[in-house]
N, CA and C atoms as an extended XYZ file, in Angstrom:
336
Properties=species:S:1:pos:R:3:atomname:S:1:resname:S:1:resid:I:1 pbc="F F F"
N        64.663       97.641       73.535 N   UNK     1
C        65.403       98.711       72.914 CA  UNK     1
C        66.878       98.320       72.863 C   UNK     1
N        67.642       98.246       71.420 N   UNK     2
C        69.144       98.351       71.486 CA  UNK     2
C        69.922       99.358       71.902 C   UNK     2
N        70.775       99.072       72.867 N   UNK     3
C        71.560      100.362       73.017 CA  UNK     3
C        73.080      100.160       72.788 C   UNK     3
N        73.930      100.797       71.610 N   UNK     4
C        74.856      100.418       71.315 CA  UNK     4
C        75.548      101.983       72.352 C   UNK     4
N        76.794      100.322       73.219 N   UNK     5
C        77.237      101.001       74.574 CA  UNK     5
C        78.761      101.013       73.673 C   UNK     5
N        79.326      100.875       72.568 N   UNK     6
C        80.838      101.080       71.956 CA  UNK     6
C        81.233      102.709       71.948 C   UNK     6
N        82.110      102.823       72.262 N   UNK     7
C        82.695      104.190       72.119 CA  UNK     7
C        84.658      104.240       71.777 C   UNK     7
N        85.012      104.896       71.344 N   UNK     8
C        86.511      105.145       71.059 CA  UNK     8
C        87.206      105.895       71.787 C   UNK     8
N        87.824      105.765       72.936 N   UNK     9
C        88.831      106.376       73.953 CA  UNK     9
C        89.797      106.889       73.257 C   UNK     9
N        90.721      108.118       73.323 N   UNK    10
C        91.700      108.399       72.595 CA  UNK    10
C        92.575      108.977       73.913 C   UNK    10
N        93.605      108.040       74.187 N   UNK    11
C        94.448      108.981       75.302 CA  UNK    11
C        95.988      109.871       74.784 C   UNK    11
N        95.786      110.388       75.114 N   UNK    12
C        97.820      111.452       75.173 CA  UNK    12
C        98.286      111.287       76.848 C   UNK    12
N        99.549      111.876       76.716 N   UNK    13
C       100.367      112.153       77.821 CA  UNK    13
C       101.284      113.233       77.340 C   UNK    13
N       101.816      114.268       77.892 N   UNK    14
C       102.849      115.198       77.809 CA  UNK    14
C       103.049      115.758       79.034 C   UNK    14
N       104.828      116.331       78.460 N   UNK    15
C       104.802      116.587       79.971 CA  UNK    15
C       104.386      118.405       79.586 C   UNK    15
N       103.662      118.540       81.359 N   UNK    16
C       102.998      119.650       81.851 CA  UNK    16
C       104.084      121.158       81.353 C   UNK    16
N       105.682      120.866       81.511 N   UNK    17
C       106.320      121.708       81.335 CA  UNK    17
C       106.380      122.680       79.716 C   UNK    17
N       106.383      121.765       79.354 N   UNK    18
C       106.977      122.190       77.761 CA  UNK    18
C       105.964      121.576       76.563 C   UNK    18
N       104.767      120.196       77.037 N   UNK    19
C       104.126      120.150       76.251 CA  UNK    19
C       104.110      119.112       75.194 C   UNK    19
N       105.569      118.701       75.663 N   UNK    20
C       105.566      117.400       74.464 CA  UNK    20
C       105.288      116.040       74.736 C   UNK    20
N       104.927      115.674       74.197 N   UNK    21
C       104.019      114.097       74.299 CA  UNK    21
C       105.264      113.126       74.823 C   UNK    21
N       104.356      112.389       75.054 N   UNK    22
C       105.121      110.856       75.566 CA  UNK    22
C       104.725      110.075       74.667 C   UNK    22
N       105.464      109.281       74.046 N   UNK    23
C       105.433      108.468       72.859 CA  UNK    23
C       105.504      106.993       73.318 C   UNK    23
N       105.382      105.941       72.912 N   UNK    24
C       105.534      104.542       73.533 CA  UNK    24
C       106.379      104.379       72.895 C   UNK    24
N       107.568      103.331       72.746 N   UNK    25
C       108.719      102.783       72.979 CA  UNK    25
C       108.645      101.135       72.433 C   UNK    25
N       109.000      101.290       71.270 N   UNK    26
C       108.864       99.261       71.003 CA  UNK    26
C       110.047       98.908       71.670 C   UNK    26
N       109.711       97.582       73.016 N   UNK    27
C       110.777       97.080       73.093 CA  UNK    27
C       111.092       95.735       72.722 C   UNK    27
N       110.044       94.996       71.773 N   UNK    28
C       110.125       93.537       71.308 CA  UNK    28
C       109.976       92.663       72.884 C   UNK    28
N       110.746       91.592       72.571 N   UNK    29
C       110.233       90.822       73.694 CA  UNK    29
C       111.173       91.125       75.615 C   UNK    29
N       111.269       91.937       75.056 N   UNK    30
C       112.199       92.347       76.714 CA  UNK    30
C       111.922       92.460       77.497 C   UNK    30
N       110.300       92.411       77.698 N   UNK    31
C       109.656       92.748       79.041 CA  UNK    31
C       108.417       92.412       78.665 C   UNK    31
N       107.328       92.227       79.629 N   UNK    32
C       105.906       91.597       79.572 CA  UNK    32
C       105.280       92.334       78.308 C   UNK    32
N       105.680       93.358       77.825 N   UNK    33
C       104.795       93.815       76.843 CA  UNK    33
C       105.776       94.018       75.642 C   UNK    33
N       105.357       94.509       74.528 N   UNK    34
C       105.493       94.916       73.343 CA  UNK    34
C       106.549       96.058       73.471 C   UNK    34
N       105.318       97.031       73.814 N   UNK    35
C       105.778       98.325       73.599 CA  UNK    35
C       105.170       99.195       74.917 C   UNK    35
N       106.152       99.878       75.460 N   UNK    36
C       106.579      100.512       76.742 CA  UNK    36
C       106.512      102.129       76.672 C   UNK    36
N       105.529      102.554       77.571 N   UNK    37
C       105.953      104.070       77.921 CA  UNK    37
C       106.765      104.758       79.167 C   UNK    37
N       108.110      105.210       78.678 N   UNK    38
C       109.047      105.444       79.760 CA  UNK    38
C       108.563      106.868       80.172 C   UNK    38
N       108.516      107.022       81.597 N   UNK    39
C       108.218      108.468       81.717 CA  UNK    39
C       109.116      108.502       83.449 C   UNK    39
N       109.770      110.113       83.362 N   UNK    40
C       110.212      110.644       84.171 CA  UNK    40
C       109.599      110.866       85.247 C   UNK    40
N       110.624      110.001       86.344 N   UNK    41
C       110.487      110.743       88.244 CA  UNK    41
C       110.818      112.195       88.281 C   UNK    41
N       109.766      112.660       89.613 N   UNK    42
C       109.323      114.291       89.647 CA  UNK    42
C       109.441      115.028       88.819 C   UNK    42
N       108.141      114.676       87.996 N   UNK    43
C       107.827      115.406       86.415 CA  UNK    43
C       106.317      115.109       86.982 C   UNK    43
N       105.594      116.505       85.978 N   UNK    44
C       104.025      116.689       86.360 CA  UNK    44
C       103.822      116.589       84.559 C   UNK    44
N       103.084      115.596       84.642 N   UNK    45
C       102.210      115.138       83.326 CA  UNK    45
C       100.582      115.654       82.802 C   UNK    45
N       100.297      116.172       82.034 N   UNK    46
C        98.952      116.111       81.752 CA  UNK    46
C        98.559      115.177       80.801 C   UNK    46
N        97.189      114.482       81.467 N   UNK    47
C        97.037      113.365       80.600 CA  UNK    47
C        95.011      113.719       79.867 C   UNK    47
N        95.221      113.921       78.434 N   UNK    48
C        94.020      113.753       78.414 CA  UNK    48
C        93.276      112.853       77.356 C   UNK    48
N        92.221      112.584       77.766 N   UNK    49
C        91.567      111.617       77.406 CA  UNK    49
C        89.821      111.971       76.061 C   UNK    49
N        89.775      111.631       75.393 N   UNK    50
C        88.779      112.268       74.473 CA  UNK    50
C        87.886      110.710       73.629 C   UNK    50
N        86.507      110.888       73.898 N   UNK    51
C        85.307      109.674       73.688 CA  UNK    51
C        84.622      110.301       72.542 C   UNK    51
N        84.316      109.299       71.432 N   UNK    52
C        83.593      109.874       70.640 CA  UNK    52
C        82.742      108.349       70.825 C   UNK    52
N        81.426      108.143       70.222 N   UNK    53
C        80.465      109.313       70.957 CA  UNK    53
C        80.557      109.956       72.409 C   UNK    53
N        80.095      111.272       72.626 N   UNK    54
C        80.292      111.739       74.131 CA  UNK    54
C        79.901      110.171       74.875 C   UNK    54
N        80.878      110.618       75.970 N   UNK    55
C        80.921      109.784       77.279 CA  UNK    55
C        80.988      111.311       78.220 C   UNK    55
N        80.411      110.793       79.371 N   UNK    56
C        80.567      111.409       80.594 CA  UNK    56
C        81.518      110.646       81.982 C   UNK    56
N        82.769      111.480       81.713 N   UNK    57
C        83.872      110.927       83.040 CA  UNK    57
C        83.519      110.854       84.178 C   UNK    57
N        82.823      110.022       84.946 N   UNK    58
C        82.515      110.051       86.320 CA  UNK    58
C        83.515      110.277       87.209 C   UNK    58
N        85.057      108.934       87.283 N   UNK    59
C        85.857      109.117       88.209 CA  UNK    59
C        86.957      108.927       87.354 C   UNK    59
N        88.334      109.643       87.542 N   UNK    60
C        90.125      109.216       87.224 CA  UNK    60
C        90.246      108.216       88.216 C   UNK    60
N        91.049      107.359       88.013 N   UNK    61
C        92.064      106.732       88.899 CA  UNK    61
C        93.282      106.506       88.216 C   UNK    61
N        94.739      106.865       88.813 N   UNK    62
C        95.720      106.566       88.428 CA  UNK    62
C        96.539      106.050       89.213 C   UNK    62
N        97.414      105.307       88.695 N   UNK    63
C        97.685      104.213       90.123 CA  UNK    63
C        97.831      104.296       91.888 C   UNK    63
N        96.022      103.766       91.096 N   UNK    64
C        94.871      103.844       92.281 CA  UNK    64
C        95.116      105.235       93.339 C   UNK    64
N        95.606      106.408       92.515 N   UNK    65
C        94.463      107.623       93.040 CA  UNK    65
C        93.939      108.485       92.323 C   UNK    65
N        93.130      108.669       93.421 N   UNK    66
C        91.806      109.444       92.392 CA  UNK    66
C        92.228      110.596       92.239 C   UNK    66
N        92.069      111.227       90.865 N   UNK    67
C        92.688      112.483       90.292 CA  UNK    67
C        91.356      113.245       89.752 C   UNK    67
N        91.611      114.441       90.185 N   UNK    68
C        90.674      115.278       89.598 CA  UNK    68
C        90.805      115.516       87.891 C   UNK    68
N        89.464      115.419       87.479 N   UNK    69
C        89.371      115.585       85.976 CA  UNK    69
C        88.569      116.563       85.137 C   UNK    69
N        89.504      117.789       84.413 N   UNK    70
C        88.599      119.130       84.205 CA  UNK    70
C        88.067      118.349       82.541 C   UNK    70
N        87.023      119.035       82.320 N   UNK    71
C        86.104      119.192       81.151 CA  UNK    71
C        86.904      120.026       80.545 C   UNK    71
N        87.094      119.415       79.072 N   UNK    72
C        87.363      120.273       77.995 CA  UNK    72
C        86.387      120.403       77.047 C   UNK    72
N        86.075      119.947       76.480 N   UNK    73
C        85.063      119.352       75.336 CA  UNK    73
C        83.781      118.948       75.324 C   UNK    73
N        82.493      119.300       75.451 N   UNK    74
C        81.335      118.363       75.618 CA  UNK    74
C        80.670      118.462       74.678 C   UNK    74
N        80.463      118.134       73.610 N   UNK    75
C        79.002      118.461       72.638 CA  UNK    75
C        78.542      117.368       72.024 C   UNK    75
N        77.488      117.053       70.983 N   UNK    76
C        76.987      116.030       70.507 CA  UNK    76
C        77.327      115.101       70.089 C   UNK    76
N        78.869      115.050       69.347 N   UNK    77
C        79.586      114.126       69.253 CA  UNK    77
C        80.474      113.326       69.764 C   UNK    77
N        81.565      114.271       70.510 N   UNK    78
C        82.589      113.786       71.695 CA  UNK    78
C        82.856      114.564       73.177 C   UNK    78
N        83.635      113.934       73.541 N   UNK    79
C        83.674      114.654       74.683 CA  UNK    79
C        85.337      114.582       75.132 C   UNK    79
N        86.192      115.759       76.020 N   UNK    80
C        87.354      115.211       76.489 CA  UNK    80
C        87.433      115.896       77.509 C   UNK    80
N        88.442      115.318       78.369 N   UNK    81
C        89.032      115.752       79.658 CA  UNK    81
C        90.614      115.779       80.242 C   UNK    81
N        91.109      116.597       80.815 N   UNK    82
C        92.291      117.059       81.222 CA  UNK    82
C        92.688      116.057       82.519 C   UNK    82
N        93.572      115.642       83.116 N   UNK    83
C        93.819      115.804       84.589 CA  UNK    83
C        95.301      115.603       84.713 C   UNK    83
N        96.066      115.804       85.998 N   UNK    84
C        97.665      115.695       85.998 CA  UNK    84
C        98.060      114.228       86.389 C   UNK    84
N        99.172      114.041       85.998 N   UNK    85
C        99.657      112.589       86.842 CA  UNK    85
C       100.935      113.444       87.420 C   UNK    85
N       101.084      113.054       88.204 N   UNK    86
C       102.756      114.197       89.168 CA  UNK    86
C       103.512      112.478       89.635 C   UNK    86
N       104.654      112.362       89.245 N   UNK    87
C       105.486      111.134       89.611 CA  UNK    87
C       106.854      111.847       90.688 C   UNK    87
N       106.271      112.777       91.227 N   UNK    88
C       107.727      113.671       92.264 CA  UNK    88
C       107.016      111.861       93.708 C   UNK    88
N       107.905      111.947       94.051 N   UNK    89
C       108.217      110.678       95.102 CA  UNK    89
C       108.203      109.359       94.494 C   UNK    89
N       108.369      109.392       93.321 N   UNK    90
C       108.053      107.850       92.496 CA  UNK    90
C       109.848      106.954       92.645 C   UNK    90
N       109.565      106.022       92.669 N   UNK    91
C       111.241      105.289       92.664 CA  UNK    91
C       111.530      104.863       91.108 C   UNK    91
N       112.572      105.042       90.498 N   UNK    92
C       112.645      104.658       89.223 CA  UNK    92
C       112.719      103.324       89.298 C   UNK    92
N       112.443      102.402       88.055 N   UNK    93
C       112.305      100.917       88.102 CA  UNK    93
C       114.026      100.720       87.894 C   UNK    93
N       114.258       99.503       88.031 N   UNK    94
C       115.643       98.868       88.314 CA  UNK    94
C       115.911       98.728       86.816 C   UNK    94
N       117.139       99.078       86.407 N   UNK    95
C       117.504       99.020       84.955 CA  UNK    95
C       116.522       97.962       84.382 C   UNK    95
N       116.080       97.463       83.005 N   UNK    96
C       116.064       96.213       82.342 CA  UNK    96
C       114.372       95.658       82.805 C   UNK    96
N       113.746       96.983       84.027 N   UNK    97
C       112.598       96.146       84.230 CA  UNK    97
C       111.236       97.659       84.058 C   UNK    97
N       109.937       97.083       84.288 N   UNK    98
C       109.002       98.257       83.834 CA  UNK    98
C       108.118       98.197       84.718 C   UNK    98
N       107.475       98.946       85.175 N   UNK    99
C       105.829       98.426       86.011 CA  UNK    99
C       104.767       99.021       85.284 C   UNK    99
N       104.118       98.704       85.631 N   UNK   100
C       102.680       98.701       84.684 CA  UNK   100
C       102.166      100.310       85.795 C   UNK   100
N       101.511      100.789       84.831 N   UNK   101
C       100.520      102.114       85.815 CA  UNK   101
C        99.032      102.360       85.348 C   UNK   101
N        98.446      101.916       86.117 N   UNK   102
C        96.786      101.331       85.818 CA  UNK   102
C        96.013      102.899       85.896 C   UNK   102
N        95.382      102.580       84.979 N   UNK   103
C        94.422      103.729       84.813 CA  UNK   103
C        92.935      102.795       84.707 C   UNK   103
N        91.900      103.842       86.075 N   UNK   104
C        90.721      103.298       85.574 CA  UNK   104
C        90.130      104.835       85.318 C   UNK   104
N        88.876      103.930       84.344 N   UNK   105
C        87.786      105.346       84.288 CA  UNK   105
C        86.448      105.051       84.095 C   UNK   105
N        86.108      105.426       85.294 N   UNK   106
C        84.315      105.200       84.852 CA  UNK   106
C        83.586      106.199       84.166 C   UNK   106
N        83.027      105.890       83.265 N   UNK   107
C        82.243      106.565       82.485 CA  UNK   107
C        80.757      106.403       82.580 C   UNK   107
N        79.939      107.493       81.990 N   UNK   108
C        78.319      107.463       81.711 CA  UNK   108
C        78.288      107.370       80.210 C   UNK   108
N        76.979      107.088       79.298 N   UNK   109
C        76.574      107.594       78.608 CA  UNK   109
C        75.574      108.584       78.673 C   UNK   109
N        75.396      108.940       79.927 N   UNK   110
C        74.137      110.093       79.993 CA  UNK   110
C        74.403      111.035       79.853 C   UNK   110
N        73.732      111.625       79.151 N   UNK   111
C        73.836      112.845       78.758 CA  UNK   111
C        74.388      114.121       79.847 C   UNK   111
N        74.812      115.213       79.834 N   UNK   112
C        75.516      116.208       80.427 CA  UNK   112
C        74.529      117.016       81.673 C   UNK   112
């Protein structure tokens, strides 16, 4: 039996306060990447995430902790989910430099 395991992740970020997105940032070659998302120390973020075809979110991790993740969305086609990132105790990076912030997510395809 083939089982086509491809699906399309769609992530956002905004902040929790007011709602407006976090946008990425071209910075050309200035730093290990392209293009950079700057986001504010002690600020609470909601980040959500949306799979077409449905996926089922098993676990968040955001740099490397595990965050609780509410259900928004589940039906035959896609699926999405809510959870916060909070950066209150975070150190800002040193002018001119960036760190990376790893997101994992395990997913199912099984059904709900």
């Amino acid at each position: 039996m083939d089982c086509d395991t491809s699906f399309k992740l769609t992530m956002s970020i905004k902040k929790e306060s007011d709602g407006i997105p976090v946008f990425f940032k071209v910075d050309g070659n200035r730093f290990k990447k392209e293009r950079t998302v700057k986001l504010m120390v002690d600020t609470h973020y909601r980040v959500d995430f949306s799979f077409k075809p449905t996926q089922t979110l098993i676990r968040a991790v955001i740099q490397e902790e595990e965050v609780d993740a509410t259900e928004r969305v589940y039906d035959s086609t896609a699926s999405a989910y809510s959870c916060r990132l909070l950066t209150e105790g975070t150190v800002p990076s040193p002018k001119g430099t960036r760190e990376d912030l790893p997101f994992l997510l395990q997913v199912s395809m099984s059904t709900h």
